[in-house]
Biopython code that builds the backbone (N, CA, C, O; Angstrom):
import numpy as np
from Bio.PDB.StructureBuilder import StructureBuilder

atoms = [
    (1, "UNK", "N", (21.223, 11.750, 24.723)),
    (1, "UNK", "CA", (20.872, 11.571, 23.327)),
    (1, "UNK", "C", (21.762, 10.511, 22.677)),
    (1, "UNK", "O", (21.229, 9.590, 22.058)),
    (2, "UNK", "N", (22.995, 10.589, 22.780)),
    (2, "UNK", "CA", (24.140, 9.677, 22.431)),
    (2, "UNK", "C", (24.603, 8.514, 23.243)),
    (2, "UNK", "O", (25.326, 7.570, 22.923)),
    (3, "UNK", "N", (23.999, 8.814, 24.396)),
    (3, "UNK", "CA", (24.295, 8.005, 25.493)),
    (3, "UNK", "C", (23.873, 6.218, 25.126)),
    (3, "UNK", "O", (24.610, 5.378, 25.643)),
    (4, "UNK", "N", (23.035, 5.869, 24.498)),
    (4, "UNK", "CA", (22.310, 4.855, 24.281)),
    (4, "UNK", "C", (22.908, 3.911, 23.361)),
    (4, "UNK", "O", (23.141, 2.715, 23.539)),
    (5, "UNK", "N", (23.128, 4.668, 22.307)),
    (5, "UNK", "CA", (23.926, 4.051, 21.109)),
    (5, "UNK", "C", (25.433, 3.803, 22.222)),
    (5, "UNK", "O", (25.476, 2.795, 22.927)),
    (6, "UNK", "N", (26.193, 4.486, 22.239)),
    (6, "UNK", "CA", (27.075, 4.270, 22.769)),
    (6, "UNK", "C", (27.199, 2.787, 23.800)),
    (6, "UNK", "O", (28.156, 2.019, 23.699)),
    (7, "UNK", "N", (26.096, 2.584, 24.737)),
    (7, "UNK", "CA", (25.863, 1.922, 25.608)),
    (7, "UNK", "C", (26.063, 0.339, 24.993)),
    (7, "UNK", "O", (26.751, -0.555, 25.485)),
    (8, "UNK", "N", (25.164, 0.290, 23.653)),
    (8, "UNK", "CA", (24.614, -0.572, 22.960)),
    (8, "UNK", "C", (26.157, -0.567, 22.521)),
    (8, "UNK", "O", (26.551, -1.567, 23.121)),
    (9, "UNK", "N", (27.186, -0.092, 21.894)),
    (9, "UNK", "CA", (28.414, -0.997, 21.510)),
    (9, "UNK", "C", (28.955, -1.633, 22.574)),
    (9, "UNK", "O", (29.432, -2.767, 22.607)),
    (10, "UNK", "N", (28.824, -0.616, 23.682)),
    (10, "UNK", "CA", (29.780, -1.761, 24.601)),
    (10, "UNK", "C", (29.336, -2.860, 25.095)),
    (10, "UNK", "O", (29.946, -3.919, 25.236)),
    (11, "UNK", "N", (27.809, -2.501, 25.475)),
    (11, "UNK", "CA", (27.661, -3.586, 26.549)),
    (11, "UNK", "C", (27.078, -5.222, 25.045)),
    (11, "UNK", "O", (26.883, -6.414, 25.283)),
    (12, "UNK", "N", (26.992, -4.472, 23.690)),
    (12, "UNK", "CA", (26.811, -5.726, 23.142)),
    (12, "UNK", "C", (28.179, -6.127, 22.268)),
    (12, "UNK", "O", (28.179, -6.772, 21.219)),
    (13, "UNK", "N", (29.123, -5.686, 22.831)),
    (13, "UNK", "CA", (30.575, -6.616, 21.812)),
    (13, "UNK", "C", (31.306, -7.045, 23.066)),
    (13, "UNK", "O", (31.884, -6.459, 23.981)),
    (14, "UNK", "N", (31.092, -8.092, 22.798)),
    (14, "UNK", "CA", (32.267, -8.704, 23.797)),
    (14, "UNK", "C", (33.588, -8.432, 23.992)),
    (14, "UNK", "O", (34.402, -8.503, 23.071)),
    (15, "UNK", "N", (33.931, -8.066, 25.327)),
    (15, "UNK", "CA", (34.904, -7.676, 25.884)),
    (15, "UNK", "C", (34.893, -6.100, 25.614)),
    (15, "UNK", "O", (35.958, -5.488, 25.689)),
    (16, "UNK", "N", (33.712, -5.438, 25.301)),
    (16, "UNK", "CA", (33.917, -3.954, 24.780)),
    (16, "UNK", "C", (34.066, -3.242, 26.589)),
    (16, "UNK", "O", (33.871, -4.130, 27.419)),
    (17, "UNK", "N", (34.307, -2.130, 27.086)),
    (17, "UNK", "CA", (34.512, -1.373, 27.608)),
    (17, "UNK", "C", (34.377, -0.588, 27.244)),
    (17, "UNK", "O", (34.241, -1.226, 26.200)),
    (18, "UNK", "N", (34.151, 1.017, 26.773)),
    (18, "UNK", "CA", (34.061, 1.900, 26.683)),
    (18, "UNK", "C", (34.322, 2.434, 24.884)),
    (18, "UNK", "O", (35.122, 2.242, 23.968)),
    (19, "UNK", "N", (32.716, 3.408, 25.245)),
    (19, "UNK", "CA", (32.759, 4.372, 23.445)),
    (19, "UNK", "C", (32.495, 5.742, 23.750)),
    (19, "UNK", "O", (31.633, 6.079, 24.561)),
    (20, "UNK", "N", (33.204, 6.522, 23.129)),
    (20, "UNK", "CA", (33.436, 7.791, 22.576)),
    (20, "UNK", "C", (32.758, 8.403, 21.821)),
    (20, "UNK", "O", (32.683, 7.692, 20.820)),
    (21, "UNK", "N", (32.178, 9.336, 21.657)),
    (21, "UNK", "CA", (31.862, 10.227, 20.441)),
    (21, "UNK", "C", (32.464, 11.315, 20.551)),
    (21, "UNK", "O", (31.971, 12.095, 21.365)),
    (22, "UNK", "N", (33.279, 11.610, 20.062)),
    (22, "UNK", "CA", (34.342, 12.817, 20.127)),
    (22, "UNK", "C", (34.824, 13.375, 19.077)),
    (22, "UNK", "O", (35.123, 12.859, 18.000)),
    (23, "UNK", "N", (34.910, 14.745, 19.513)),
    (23, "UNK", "CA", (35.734, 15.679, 18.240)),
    (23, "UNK", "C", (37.197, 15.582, 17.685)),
    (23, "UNK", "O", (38.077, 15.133, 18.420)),
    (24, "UNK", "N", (37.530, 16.059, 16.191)),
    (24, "UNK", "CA", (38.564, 15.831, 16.277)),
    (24, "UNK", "C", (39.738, 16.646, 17.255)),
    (24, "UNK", "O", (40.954, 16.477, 17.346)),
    (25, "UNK", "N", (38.715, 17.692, 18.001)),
    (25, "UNK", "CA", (39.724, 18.224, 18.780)),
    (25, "UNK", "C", (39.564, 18.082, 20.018)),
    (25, "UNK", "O", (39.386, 19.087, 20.706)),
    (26, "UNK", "N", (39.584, 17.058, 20.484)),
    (26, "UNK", "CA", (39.867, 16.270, 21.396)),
    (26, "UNK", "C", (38.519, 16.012, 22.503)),
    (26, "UNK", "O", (38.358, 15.129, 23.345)),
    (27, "UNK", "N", (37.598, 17.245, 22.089)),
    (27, "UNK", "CA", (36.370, 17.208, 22.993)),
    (27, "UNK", "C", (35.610, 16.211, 23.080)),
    (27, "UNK", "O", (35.120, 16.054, 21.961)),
    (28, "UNK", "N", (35.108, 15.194, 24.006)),
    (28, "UNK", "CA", (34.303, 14.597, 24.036)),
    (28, "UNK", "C", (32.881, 14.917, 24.225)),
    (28, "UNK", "O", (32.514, 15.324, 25.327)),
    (29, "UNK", "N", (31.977, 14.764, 23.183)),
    (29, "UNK", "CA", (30.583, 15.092, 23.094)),
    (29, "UNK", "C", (30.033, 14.052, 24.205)),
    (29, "UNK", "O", (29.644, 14.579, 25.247)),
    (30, "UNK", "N", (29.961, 12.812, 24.128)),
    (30, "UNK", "CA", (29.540, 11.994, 25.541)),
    (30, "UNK", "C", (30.026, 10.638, 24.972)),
    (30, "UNK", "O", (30.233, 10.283, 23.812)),
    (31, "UNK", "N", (30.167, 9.861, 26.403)),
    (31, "UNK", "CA", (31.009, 8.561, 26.647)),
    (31, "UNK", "C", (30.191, 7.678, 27.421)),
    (31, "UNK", "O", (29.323, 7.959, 28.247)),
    (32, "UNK", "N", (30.595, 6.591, 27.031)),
    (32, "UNK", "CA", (30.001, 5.485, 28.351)),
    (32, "UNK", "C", (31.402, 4.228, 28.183)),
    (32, "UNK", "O", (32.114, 3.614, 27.389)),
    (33, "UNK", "N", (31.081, 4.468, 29.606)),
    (33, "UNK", "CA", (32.064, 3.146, 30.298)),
    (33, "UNK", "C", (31.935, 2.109, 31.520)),
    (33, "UNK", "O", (31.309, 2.246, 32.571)),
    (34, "UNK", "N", (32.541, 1.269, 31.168)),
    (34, "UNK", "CA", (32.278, 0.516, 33.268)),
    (34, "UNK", "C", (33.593, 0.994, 33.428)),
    (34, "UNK", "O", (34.310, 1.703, 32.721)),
    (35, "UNK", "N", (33.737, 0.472, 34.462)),
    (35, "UNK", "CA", (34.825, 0.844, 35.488)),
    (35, "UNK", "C", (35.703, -0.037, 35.203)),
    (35, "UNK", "O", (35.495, -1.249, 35.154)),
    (36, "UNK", "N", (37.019, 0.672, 34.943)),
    (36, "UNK", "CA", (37.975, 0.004, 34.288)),
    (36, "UNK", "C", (39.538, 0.201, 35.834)),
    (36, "UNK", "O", (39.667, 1.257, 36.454)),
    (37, "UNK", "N", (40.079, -0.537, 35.987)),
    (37, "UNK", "CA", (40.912, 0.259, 37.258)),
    (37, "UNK", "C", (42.470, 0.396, 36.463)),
    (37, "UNK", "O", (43.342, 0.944, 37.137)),
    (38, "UNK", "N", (42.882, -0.113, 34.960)),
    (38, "UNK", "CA", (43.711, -0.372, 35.072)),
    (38, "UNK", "C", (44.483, 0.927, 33.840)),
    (38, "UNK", "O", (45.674, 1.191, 33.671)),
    (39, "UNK", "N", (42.995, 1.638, 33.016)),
    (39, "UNK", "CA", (43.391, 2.044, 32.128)),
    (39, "UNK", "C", (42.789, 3.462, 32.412)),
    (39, "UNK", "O", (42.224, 3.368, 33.502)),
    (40, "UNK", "N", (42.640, 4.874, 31.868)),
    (40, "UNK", "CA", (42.396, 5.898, 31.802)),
    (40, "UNK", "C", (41.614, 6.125, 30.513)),
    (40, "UNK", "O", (42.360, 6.209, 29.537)),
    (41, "UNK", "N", (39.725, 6.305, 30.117)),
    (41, "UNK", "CA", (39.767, 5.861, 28.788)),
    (41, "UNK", "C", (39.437, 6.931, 28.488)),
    (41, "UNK", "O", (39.326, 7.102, 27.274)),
    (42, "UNK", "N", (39.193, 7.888, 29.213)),
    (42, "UNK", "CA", (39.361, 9.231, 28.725)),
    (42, "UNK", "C", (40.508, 9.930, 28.170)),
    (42, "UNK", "O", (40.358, 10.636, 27.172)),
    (43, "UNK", "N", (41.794, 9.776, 28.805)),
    (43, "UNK", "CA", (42.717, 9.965, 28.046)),
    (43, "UNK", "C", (43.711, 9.222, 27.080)),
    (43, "UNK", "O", (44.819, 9.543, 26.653)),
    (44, "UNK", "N", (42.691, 7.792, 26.831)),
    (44, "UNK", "CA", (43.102, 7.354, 25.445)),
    (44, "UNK", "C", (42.426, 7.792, 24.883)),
    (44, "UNK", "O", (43.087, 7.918, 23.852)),
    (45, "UNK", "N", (40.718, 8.539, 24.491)),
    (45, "UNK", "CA", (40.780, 8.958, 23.851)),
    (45, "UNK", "C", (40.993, 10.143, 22.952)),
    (45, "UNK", "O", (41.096, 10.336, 21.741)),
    (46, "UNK", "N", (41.020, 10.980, 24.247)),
    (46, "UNK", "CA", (41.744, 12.256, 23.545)),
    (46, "UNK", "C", (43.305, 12.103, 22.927)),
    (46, "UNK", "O", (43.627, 12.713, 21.907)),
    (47, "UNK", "N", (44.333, 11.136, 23.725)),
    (47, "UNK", "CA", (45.460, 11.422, 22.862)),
    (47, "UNK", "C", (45.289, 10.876, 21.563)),
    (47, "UNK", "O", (45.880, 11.461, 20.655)),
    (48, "UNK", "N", (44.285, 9.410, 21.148)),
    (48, "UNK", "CA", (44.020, 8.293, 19.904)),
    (48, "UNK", "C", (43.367, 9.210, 18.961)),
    (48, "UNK", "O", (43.342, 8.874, 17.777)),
    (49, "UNK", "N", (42.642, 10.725, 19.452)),
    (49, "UNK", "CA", (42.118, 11.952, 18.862)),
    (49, "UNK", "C", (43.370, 12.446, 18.039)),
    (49, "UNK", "O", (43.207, 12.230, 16.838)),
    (50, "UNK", "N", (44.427, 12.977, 18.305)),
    (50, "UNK", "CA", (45.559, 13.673, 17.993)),
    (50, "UNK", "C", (46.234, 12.820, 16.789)),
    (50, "UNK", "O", (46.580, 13.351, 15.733)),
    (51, "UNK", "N", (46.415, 11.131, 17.129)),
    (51, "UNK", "CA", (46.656, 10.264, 16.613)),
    (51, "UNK", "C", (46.179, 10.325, 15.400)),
    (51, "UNK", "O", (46.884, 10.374, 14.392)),
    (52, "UNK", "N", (44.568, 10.327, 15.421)),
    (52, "UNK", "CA", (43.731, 9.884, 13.992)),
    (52, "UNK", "C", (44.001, 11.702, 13.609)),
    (52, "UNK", "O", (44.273, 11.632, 12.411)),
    (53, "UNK", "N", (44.050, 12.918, 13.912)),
    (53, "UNK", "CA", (43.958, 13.675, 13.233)),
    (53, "UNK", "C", (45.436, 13.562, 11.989)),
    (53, "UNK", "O", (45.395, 13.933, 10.816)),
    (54, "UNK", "N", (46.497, 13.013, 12.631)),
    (54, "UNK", "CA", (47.435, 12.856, 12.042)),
    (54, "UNK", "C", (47.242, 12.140, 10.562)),
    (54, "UNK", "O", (47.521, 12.507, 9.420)),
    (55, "UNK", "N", (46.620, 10.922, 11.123)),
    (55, "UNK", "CA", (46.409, 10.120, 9.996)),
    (55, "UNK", "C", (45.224, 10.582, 8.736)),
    (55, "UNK", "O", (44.994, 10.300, 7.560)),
    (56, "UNK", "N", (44.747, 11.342, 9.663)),
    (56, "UNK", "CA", (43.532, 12.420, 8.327)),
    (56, "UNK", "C", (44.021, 12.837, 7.265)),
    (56, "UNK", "O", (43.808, 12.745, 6.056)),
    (57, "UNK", "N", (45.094, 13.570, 8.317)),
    (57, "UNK", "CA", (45.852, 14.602, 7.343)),
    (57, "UNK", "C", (46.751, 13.718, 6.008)),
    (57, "UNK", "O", (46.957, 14.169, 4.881)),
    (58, "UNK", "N", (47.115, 12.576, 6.457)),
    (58, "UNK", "CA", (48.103, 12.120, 5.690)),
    (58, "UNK", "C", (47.411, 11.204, 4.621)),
    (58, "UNK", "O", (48.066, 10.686, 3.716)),
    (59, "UNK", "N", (45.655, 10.971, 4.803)),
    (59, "UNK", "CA", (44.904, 10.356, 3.943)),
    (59, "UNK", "C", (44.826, 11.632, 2.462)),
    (59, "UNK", "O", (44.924, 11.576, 1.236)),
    (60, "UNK", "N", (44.605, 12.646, 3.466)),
    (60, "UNK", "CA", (44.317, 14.407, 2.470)),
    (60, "UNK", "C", (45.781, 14.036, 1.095)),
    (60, "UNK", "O", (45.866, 13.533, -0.025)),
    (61, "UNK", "N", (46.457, 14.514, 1.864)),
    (61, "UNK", "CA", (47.791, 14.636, 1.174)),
    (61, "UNK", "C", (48.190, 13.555, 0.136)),
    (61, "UNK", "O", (48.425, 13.892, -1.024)),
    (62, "UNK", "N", (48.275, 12.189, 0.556)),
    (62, "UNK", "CA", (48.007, 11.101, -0.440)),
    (62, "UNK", "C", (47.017, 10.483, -1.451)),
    (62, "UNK", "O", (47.051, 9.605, -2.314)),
    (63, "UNK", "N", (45.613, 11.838, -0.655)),
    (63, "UNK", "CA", (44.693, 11.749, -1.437)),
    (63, "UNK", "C", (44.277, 10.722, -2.138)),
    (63, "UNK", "O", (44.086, 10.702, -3.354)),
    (64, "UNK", "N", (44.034, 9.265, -0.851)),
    (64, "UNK", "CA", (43.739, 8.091, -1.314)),
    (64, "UNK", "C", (42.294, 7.727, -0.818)),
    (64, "UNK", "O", (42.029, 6.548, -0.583)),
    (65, "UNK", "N", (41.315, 8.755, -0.647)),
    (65, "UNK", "CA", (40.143, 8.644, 0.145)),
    (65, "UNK", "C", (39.617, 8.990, 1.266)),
    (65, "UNK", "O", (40.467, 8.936, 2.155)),
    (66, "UNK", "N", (38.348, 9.405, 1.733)),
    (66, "UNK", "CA", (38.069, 9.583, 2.649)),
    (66, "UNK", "C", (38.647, 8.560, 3.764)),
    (66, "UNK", "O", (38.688, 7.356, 3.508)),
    (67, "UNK", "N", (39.311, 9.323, 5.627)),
    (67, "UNK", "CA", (39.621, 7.612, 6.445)),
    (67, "UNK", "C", (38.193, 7.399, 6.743)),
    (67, "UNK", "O", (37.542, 8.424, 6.949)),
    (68, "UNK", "N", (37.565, 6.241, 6.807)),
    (68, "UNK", "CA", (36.622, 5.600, 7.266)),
    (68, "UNK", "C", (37.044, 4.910, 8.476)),
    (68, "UNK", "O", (36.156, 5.065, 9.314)),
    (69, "UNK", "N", (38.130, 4.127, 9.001)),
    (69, "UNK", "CA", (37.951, 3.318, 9.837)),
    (69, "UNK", "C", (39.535, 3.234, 10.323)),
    (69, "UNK", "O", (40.424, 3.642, 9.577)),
    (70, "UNK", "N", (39.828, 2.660, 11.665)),
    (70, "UNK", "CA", (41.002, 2.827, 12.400)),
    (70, "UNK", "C", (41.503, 1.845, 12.933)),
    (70, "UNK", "O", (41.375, 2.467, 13.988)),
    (71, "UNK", "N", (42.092, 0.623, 13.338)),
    (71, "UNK", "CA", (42.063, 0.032, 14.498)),
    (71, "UNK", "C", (43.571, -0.095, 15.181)),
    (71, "UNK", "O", (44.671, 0.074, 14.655)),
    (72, "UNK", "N", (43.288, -0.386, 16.292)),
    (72, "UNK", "CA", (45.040, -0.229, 16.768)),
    (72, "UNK", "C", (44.810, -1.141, 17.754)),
    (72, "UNK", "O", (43.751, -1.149, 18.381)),
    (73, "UNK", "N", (46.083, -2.245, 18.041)),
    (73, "UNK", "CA", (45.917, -2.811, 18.565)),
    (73, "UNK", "C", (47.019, -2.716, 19.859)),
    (73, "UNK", "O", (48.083, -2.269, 19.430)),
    (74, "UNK", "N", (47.058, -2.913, 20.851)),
    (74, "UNK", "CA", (48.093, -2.798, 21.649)),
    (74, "UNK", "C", (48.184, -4.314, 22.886)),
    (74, "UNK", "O", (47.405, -5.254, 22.732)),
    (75, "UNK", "N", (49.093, -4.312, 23.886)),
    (75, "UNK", "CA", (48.979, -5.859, 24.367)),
    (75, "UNK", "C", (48.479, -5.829, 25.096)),
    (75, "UNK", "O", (48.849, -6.622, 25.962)),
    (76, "UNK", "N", (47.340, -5.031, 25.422)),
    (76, "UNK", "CA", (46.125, -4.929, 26.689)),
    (76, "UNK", "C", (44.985, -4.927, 25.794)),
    (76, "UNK", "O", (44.256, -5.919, 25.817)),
    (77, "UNK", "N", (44.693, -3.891, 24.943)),
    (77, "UNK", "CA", (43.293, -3.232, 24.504)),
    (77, "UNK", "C", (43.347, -3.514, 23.082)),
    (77, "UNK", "O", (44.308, -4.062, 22.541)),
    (78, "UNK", "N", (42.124, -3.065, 22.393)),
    (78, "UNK", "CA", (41.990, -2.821, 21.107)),
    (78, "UNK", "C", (41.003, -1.850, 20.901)),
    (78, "UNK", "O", (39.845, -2.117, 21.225)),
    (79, "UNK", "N", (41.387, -0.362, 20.229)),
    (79, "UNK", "CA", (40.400, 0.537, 19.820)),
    (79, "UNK", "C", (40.069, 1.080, 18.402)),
    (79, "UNK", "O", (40.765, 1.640, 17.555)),
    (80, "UNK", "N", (38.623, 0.679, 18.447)),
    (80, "UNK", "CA", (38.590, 0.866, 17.036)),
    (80, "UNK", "C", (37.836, 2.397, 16.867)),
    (80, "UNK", "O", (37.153, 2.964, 17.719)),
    (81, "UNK", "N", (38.112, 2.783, 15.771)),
    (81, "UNK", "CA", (37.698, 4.035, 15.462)),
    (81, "UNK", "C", (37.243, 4.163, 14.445)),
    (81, "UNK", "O", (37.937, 3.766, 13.509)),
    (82, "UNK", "N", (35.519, 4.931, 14.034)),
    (82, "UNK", "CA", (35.039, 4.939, 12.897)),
    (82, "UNK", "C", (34.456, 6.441, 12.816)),
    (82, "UNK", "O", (33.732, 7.016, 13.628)),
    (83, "UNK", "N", (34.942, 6.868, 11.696)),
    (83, "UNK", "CA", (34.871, 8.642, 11.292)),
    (83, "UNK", "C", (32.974, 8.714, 11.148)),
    (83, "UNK", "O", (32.173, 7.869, 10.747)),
    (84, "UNK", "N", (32.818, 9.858, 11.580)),
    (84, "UNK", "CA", (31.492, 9.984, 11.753)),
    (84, "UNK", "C", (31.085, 11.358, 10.378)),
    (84, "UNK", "O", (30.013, 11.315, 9.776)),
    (85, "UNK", "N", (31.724, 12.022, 10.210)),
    (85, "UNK", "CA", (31.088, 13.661, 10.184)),
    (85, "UNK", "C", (33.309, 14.122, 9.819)),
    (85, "UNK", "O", (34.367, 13.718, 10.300)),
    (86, "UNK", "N", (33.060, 14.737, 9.158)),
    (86, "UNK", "CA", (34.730, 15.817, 9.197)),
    (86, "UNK", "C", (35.275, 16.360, 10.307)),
    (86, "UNK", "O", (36.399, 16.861, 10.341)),
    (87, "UNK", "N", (34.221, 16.251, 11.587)),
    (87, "UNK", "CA", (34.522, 17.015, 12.691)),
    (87, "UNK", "C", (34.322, 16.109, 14.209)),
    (87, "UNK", "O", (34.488, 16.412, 15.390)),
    (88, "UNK", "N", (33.886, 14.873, 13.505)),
    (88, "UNK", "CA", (33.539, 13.634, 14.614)),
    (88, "UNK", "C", (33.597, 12.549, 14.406)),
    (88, "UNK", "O", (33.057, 12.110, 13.391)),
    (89, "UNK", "N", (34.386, 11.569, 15.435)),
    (89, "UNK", "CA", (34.342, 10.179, 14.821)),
    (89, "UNK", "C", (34.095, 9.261, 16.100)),
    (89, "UNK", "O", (34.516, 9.736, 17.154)),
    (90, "UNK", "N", (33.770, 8.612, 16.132)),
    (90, "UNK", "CA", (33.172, 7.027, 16.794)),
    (90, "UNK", "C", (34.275, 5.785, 17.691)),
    (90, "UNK", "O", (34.589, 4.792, 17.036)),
    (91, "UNK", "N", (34.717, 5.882, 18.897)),
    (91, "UNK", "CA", (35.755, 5.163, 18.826)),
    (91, "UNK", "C", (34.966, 4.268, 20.273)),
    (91, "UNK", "O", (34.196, 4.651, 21.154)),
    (92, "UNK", "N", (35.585, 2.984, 19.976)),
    (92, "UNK", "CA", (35.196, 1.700, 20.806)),
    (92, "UNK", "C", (36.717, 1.124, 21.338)),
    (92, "UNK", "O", (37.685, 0.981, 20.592)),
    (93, "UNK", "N", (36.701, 0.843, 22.726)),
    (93, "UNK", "CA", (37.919, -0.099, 23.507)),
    (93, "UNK", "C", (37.008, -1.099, 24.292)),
    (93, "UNK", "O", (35.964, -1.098, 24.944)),
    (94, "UNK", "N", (38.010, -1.972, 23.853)),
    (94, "UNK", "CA", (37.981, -3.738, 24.115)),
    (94, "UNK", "C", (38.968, -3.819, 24.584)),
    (94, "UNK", "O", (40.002, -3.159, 24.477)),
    (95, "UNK", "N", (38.579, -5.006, 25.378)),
    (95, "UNK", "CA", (40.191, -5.714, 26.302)),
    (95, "UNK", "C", (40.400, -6.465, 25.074)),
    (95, "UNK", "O", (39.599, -6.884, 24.239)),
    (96, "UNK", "N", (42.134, -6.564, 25.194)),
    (96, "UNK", "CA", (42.999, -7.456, 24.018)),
    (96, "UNK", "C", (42.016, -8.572, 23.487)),
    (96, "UNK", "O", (41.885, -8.643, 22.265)),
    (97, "UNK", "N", (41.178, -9.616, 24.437)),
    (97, "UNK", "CA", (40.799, -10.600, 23.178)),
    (97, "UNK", "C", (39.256, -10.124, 23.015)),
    (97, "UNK", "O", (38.533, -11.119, 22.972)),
    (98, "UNK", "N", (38.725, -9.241, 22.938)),
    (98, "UNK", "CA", (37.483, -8.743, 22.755)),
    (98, "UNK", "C", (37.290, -9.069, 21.455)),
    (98, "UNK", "O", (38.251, -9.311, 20.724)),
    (99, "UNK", "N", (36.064, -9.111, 21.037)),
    (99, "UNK", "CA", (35.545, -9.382, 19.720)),
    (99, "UNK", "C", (35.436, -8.193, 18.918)),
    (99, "UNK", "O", (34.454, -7.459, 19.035)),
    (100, "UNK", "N", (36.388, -7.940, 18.096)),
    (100, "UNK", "CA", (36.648, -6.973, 17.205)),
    (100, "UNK", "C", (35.656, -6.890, 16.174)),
    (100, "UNK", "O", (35.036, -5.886, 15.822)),
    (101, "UNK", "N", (35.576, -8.033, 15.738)),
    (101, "UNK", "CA", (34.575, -8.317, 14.144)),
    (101, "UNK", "C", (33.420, -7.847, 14.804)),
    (101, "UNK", "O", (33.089, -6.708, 14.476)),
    (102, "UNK", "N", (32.354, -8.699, 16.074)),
    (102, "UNK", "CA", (30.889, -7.613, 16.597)),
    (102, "UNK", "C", (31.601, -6.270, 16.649)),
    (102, "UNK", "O", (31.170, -5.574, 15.730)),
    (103, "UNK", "N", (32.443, -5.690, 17.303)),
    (103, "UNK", "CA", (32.538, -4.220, 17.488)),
    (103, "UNK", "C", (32.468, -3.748, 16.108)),
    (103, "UNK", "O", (31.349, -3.405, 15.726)),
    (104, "UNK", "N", (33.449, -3.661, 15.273)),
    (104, "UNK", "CA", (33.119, -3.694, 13.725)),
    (104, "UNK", "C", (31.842, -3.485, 13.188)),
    (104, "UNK", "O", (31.509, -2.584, 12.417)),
    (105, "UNK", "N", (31.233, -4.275, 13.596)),
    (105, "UNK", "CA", (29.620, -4.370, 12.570)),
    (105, "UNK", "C", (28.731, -3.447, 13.499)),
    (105, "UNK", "O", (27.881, -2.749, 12.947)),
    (106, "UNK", "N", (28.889, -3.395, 15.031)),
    (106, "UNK", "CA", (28.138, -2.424, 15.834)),
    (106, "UNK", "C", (28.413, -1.105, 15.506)),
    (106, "UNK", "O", (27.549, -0.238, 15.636)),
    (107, "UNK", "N", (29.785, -0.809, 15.000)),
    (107, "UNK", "CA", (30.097, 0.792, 14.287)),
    (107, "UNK", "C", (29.481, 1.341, 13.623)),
    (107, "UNK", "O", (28.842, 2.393, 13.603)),
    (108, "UNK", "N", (29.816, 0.118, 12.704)),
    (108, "UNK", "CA", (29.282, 0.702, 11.123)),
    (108, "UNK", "C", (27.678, 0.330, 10.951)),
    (108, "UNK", "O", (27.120, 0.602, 9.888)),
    (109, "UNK", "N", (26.698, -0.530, 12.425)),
    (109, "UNK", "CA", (25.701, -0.121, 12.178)),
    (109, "UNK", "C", (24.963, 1.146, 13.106)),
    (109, "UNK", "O", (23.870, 1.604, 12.771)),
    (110, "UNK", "N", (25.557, 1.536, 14.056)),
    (110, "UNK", "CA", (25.126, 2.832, 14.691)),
    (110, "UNK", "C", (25.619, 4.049, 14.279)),
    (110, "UNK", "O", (25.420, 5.075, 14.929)),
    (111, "UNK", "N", (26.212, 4.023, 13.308)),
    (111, "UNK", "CA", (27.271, 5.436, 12.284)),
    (111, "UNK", "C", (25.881, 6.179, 11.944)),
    (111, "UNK", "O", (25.569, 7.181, 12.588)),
    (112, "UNK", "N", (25.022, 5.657, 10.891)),
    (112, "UNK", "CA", (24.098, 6.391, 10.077)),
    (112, "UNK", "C", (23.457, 7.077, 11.313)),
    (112, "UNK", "O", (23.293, 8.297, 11.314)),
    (113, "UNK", "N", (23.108, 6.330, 12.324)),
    (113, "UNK", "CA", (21.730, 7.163, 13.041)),
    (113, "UNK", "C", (22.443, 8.418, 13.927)),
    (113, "UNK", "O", (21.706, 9.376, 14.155)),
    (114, "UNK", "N", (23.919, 8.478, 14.474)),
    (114, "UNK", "CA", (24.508, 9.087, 15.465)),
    (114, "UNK", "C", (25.070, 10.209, 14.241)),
    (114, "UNK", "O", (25.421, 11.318, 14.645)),
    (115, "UNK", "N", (25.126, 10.006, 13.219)),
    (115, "UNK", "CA", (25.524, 10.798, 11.926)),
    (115, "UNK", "C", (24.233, 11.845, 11.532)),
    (115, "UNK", "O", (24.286, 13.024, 11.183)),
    (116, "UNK", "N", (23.178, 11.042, 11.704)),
    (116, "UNK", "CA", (21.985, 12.047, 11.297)),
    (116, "UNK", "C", (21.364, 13.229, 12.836)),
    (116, "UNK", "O", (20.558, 14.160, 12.797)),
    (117, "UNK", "N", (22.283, 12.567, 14.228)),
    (117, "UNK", "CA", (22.027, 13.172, 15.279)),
    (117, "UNK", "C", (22.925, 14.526, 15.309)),
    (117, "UNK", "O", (22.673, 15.552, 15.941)),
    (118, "UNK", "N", (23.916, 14.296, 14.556)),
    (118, "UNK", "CA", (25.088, 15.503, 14.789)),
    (118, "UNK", "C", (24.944, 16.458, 13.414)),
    (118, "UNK", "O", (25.704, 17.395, 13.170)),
    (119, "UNK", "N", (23.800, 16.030, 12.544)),
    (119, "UNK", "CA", (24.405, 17.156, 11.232)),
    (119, "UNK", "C", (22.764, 18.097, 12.009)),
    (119, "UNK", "O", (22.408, 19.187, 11.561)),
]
sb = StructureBuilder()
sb.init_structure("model")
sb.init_model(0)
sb.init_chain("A")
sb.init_seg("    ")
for serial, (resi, resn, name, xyz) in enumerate(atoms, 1):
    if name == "N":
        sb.init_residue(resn, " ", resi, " ")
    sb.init_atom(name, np.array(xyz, "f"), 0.0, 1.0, " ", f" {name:<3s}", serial, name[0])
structure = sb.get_structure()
């Protein structure tokens, strides 16, 4: 069901590798990836899970808005993360020079339909 959308970020943002739809507690609802030999992207995203719950919490507390969006960059990858639902959010990895800005716009245009799949 999720499998498709998912498919469609990676295989259309350059340099994408692998998307997530996952809970904030760490469960992954379903994933797609190629074969990566160098990274584990299952367990980036469950720990980048723990990560963004942190940062939830600290949006609550400062009470500066709903988080909508995440990105982190590191000197291999880049994963972006876009909140789906209070209980699910959207996360995409790219190799370091991957095209962030398409991944970006592929988020925030497959959010509504993968949003109306989970309520």
């Amino acid at each position: 069901m999720f499998t498709e959308a998912l498919r469609t970020l990676v295989e259309q943002t350059p340099g994408g590798i692998g998307a997530v739809l996952m809970g904030y507690d760490g469960i992954a609802v379903e994933h797609y990836a190629l074969p990566v030999d160098d990274v584990d992207l299952g367990l980036v995203a469950v720990e980048y899970a723990n990560v963004l719950k942190e940062i939830k919490k600290a949006t609550d507390i400062l009470q500066t808005g709903e988080l909508d969006e995440v990105a982190i960059l590191t000197g291999g990858y880049q994963v972006l993360i876009r909140t789906l639902t209070p209980d699910y959010f959207l996360g995409l990895t790219l190799k370091r020079d991957g095209n962030a800005g398409k991944g970006r716009f592929l988020l925030m245009r497959e959010a509504p339909g993968l949003r109306a799949l989970l309520s």
